[in-house]
C-alpha positions as CSV (number, residue, x, y, z in Angstrom):
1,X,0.0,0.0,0.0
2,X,2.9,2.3,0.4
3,X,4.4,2.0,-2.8
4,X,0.6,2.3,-4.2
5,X,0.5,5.0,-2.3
6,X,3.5,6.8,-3.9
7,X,2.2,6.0,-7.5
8,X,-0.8,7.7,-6.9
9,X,0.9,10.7,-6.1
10,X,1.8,11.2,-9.4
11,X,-1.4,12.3,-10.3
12,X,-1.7,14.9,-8.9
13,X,1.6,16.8,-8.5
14,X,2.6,16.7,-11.9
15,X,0.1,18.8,-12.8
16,X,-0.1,20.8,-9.4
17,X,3.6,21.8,-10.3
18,X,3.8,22.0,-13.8
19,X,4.4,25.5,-15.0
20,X,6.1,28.2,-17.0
21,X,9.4,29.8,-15.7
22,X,8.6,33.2,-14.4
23,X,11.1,32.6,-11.6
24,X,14.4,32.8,-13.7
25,X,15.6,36.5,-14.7
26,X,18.4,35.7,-17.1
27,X,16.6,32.7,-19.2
28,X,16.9,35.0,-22.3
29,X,20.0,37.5,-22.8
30,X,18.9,40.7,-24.6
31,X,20.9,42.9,-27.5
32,X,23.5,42.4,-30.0
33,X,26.6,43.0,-27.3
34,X,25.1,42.3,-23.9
35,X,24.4,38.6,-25.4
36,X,28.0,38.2,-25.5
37,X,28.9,39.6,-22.0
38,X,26.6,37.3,-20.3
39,X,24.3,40.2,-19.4
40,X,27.2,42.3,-18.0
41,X,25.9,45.7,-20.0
42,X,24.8,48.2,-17.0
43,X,27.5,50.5,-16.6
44,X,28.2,50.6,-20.6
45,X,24.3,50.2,-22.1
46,X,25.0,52.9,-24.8
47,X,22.9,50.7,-27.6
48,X,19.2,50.4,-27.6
49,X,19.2,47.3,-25.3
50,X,19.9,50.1,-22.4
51,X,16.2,50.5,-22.3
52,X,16.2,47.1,-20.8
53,X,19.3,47.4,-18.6
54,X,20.2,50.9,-17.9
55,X,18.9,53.8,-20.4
56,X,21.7,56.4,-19.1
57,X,23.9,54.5,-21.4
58,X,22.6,55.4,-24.3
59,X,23.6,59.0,-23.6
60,X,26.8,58.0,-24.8
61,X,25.9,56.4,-27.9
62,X,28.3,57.2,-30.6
63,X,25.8,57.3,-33.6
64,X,21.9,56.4,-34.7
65,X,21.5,52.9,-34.9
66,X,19.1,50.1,-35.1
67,X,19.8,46.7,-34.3
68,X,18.2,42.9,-34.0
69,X,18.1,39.2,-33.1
70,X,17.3,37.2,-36.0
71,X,14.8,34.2,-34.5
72,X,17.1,32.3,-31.7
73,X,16.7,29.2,-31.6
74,X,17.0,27.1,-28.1
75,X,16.8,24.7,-26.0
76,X,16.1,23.3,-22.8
77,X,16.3,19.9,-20.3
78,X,15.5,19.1,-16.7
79,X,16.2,15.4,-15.5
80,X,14.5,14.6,-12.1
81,X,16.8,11.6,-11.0
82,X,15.0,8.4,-9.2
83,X,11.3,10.0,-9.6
84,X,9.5,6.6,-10.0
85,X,11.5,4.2,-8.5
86,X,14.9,4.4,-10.0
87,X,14.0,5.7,-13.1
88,X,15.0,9.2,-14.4
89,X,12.2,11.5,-15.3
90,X,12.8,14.4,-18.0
91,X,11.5,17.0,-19.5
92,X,12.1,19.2,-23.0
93,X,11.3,22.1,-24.6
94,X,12.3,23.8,-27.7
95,X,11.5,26.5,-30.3
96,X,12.5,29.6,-31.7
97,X,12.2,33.0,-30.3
98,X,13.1,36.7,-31.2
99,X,15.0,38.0,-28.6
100,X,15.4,42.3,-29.7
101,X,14.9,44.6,-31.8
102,X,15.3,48.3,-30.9
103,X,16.7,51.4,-32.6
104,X,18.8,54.7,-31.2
105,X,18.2,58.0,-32.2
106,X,20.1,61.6,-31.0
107,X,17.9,64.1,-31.0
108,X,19.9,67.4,-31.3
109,X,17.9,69.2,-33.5
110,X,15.2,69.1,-31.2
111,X,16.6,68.8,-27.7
112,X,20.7,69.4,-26.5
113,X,22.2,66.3,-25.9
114,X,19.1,63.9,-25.6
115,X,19.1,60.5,-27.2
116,X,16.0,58.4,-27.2
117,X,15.8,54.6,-28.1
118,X,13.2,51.9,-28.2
119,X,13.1,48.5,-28.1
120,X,11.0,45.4,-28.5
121,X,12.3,42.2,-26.4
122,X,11.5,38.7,-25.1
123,X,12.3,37.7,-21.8
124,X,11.3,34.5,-21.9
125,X,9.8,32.2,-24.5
126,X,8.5,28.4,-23.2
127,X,7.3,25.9,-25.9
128,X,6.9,22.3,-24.6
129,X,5.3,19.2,-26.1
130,X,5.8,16.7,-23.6
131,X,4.2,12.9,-24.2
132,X,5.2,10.5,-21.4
133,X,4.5,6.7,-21.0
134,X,5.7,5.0,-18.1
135,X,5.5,1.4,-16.5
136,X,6.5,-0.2,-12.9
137,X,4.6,-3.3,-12.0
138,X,7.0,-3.8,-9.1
139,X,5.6,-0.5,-7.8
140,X,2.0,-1.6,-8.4
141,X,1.9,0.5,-11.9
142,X,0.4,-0.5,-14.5
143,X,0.1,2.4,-16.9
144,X,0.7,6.0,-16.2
145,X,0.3,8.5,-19.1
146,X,0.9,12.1,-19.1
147,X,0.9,14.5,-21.8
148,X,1.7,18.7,-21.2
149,X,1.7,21.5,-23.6
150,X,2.9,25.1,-22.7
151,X,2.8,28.0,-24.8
152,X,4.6,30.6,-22.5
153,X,6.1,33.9,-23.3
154,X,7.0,37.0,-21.6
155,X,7.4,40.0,-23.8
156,X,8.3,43.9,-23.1
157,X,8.2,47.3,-25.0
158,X,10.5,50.1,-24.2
159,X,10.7,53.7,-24.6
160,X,14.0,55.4,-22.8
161,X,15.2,59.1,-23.6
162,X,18.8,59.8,-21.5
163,X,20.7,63.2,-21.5
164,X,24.5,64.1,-20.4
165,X,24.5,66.5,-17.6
166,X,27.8,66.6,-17.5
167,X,30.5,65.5,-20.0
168,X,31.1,62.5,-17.6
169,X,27.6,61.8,-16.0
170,X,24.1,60.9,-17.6
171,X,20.5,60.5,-16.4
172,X,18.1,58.1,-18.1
173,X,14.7,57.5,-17.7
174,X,12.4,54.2,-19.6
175,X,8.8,52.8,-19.2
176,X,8.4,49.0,-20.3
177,X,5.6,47.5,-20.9
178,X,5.6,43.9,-20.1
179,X,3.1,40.9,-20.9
180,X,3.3,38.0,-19.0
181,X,1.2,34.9,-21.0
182,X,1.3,31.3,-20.1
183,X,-1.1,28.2,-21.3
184,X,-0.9,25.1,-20.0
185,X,-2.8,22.0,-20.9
186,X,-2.2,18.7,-18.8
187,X,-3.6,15.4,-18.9
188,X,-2.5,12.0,-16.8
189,X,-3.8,8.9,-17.0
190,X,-2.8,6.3,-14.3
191,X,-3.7,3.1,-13.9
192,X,-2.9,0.2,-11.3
193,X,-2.0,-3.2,-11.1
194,X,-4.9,-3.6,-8.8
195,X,-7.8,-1.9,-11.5
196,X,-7.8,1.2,-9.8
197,X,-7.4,4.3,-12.2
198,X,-6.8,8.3,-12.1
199,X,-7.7,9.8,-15.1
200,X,-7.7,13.7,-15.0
201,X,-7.6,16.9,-17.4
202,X,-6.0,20.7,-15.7
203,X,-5.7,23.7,-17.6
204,X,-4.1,26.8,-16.4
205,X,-4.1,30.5,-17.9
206,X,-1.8,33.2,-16.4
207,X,-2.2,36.5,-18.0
208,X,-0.2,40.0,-16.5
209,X,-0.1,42.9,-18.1
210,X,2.4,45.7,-16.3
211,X,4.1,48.9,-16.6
212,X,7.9,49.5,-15.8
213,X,9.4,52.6,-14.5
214,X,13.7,52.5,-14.4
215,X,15.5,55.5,-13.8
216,X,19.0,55.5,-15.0
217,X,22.7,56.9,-14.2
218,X,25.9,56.7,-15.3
219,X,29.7,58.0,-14.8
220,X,32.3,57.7,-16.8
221,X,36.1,57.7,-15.0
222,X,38.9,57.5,-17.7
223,X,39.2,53.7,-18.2
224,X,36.6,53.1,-15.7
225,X,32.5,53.6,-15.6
226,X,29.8,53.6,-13.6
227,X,26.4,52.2,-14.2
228,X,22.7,51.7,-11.8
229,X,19.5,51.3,-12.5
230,X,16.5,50.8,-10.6
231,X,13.0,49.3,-11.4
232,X,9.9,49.6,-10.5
233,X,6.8,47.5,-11.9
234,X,3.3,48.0,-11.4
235,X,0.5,45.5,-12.7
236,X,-2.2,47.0,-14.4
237,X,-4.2,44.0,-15.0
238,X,-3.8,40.1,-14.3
239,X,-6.0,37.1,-13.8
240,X,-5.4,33.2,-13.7
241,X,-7.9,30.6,-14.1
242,X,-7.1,26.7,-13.8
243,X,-9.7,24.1,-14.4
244,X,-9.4,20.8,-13.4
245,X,-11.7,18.0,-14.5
246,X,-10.7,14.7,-12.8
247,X,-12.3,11.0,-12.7
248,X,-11.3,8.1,-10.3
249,X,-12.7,4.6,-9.1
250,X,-11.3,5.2,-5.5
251,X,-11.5,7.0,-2.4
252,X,-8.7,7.1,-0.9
253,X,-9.7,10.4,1.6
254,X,-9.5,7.7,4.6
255,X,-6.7,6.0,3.3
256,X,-8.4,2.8,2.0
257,X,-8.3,3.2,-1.2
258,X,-10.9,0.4,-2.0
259,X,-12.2,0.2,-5.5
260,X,-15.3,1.7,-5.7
261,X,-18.5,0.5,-7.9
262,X,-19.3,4.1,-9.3
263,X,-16.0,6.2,-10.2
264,X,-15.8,9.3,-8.8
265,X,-16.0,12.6,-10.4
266,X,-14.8,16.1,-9.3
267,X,-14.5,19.5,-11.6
268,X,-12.9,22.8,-10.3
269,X,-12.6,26.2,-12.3
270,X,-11.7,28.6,-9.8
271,X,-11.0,31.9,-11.7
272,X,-8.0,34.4,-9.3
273,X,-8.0,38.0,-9.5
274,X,-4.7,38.8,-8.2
275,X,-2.1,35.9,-8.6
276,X,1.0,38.0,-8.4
277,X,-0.7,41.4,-7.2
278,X,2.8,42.6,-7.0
279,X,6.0,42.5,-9.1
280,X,9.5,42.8,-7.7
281,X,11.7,45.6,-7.6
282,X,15.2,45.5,-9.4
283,X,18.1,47.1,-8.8
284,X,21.4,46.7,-10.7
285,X,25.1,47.6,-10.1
286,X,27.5,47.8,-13.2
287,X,31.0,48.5,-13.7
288,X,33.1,48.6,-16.9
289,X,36.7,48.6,-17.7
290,X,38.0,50.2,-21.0
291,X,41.5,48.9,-21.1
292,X,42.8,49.4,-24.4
293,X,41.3,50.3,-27.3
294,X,40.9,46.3,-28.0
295,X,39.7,45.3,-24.6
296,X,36.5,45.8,-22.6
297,X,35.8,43.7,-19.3
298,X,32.5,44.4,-17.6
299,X,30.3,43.3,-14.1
300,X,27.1,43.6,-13.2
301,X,25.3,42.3,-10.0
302,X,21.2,42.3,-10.1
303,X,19.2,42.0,-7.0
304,X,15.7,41.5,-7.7
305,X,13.1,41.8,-4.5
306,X,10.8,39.3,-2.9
307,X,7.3,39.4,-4.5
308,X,5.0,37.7,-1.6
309,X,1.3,39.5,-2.1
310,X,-0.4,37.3,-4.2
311,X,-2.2,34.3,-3.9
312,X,0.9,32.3,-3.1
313,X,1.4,30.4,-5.8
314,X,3.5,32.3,-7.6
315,X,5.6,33.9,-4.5
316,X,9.3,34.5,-5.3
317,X,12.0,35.2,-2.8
318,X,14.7,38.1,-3.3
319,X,17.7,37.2,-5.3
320,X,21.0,38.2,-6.2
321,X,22.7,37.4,-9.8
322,X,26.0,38.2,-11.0
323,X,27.7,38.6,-14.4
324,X,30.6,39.4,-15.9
325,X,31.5,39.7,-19.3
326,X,34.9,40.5,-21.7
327,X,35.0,42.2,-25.3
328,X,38.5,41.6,-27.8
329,X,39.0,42.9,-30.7
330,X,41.1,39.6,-32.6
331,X,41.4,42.1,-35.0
332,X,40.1,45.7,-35.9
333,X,37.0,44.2,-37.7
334,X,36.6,41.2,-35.3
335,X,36.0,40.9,-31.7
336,X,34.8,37.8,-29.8
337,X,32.4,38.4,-26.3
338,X,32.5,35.8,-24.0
339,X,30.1,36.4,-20.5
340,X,29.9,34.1,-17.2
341,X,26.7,34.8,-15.1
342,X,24.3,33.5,-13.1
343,X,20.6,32.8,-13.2
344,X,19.2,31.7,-9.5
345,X,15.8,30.7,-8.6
346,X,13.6,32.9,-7.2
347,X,11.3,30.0,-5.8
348,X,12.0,28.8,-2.3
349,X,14.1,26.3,-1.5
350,X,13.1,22.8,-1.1
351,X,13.1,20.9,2.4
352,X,12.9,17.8,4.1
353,X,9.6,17.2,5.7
354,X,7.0,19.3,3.5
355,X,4.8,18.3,0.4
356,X,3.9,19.5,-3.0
357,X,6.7,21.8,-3.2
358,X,8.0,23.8,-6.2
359,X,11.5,22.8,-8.2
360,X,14.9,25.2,-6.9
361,X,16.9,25.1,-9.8
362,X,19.9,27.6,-9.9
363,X,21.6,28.1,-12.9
364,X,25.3,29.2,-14.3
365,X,25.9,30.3,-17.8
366,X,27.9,31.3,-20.7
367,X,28.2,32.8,-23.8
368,X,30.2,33.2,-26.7
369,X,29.8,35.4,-29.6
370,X,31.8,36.6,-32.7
371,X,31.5,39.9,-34.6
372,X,32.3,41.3,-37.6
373,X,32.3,45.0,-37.4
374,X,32.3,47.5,-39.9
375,X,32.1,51.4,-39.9
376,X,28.5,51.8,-40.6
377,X,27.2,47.9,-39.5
378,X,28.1,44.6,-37.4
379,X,27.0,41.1,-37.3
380,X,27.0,38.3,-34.4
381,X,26.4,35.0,-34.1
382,X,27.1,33.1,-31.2
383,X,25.6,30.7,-28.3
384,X,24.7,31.1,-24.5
385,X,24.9,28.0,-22.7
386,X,23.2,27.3,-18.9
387,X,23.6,24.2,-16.9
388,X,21.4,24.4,-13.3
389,X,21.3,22.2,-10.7
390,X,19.0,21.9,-7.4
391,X,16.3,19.8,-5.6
392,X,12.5,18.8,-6.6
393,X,9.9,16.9,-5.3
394,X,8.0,15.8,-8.4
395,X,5.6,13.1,-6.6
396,X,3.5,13.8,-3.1
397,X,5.0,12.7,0.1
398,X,7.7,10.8,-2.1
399,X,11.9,11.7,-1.4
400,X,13.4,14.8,-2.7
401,X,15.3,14.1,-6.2
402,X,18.3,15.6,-7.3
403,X,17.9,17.8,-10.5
404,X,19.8,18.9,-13.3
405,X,19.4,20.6,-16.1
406,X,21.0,22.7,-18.8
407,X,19.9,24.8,-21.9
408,X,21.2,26.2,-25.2
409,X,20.4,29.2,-26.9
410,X,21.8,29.9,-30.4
411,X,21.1,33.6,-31.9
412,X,22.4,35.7,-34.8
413,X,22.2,39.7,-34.4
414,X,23.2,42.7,-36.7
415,X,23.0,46.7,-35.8
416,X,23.1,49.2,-38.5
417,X,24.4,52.5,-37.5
418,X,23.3,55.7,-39.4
């Protein structure tokens, strides 16, 4: 009855748990150089992408430009180890994605020293197809079938204007508007080696639609700069509404679990008003080294705020990343990026003793990228590579499995200055 037990469990935290990843910052890199510094862009920014990371930077934007991510292609691959049994449980996701596209304009002729840019951006892009079949007569399974579709994206559109105020220093100022849109469809089947069966259908619908307000600055020192930002986000509307239609020829409320002669039936759709109710604040610290005309090293550190208002089910703690990132120029028309950072969970950690808890997955990453540059235009192509590990507990009651995972994201840019 244990092991039954366990098996049953399946059921239903699969699809209690299964979700989009709104809890990873840095699961997309944005713009044509930050990509290659692994995010490290806050205390340089001086392309459109500073609307996203620090729109003082492009106050020192040499000339007009637009710039874009072709479609990037990536991904992705989380291995639960031991879930049923001994047996490895993993899922994938793939698909292509548009990561920016933004343009840079000075605006002289109508206002000293102001540059504006825009900039159109994913943050995070989540296409699964999942189709599971698993058996374990030793653990009293007989059948257990699972299949989940997500179609997940988080998108933002940026408007920043930034203005020297003194030959050395800049202000910035952007409002982003983000849309947060998951959809997830679930259905397990599960039957027993005794005739009992689970059969059940859950689909969820998160929608968020939110305004950003960042406020820029940034000093440049000789060889050194300077760079914060800091973000606020208000929600101007959200909703999520999961429905769950579910059939079973047990009861197993007092733990009996006896096959029953009528199957039960139970159907929720409980609409929520406010699942997040809040969004997190974000603060980020850059600094950049220009050390010859060939070689740029940058760091960044990103705390983004705890974000505890809501329903609970979408609660993330405060959290801390870091990157840092290097620029060399091979040769006066070629430089290769390469960028180490981090991209931590902003879920709680897992712990011995509780149930129907969320995956903790932290991830480290990297990127590499090679340019060719020309007066008036550049091109990129490159890769950013993530490998996480942490802690899930993919089954109710069961043991806590170790977790790995990694993803791959391969993406082609080019910026046309004017």
């Amino acid at each position: 009855m244990i092991q039954r037990g366990i098996v049953f469990g399946i059921g239903l935290v699969f699809s209690q748990l299964a979700s989009a990843d709104i809890f990873h910052y840095n699961n997309l890199l944005i713009g044509e150089r930050a990509m290659g510094l692994g995010g490290a862009f806050t205390a340089v920014a001086d392309d459109a992408s500073g609307v996203l990371y620090n729109p003082a930077g492009i106050a020192f934007a040499i000339s007009n430009d637009i710039s874009g991510s072709a479609n990037a292609f990536y991904q992705r691959r989380v291995v639960y180890r031991s879930t049923i049994g001994q047996e490895d449980f993993t899922e994938k996701s793939s698909g292509t994605t548009a990561p920016f596209f933004g343009s840079l304009l000075k605006v002289d002729d109508l206002l000293d020293d102001v540059v504006v840019a825009f900039g159109v951006y994913n943050l995070d892009s989540e296409l699964k197809n999942q189709n599971d079949f698993i058996t374990n007569e030793s653990l009293g399974l007989l059948r257990f079938h699972r299949t989940s579709n997500v179609r997940a994206g988080t998108m933002g559109v940026g408007l920043a204007a930034a203005r020297r105020i003194l030959p050395g220093v800049s202000i910035g100022f952007a409002m982003n508007g983000i849309d947060i849109d998951e959809l997830i469809q679930e259905y397990q089947h599960v039957a027993y080696t005794d005739g009992r069966f689970l059969a059940q259908n859950v689909r969820t619908h998160l929608q968020v639609n939110a305004i950003g307000y960042t406020l820029g600055g940034q000093m440049a020192l000789g060889q050194f700069s300077l760079g914060a930002s800091l973000k606020y986000t208000s929600i101007i509307s959200e909703s999520y509404d999961e429905g769950i239609d579910q059939t079973k020829n047990f009861d197993d409320i007092l733990g009996t679990n006896e096959i029953l002669p009528i199957p039960l039936e139970y159907f929720s759709n409980e609409p929520e008003t406010e699942p997040l109710k809040t969004m997190p604040i974000e603060l980020r610290l850059g600094s950049a080294w220009f050390a010859s005309a060939r070689l740029l090293v940058t760091f960044d550190a990103t705390y983004v705020g705890a974000a505890k208002q809501g329903s609970g089910r979408f609660d993330r703690e405060a959290v801390t990343n870091f990157a840092t990132g290097a620029e060399y120029y091979i040769t006066p028309s070629v430089p290769v990026r390469v960028g180490l950072f981090t991209n931590n969970d902003a879920r709680p950690e897992v712990v011995e003793g509780q149930s129907g808890q969320a995956d903790h997955i932290d991830y480290v990453g990297t990127s590499l990228f090679f340019a060719w540059v020309q007066p008036n235009s550049q091109v990129s192509i490159g890769s950013v590579y993530q490998v996480g590990e942490g802690k899930a507990q993919k089954i109710t009651g069961s043991a806590i499995q170790d977790v790995e995972a990694e993803s791959i994201t391969l993406a082609f840019s080019a910026t046309h200055s004017f």
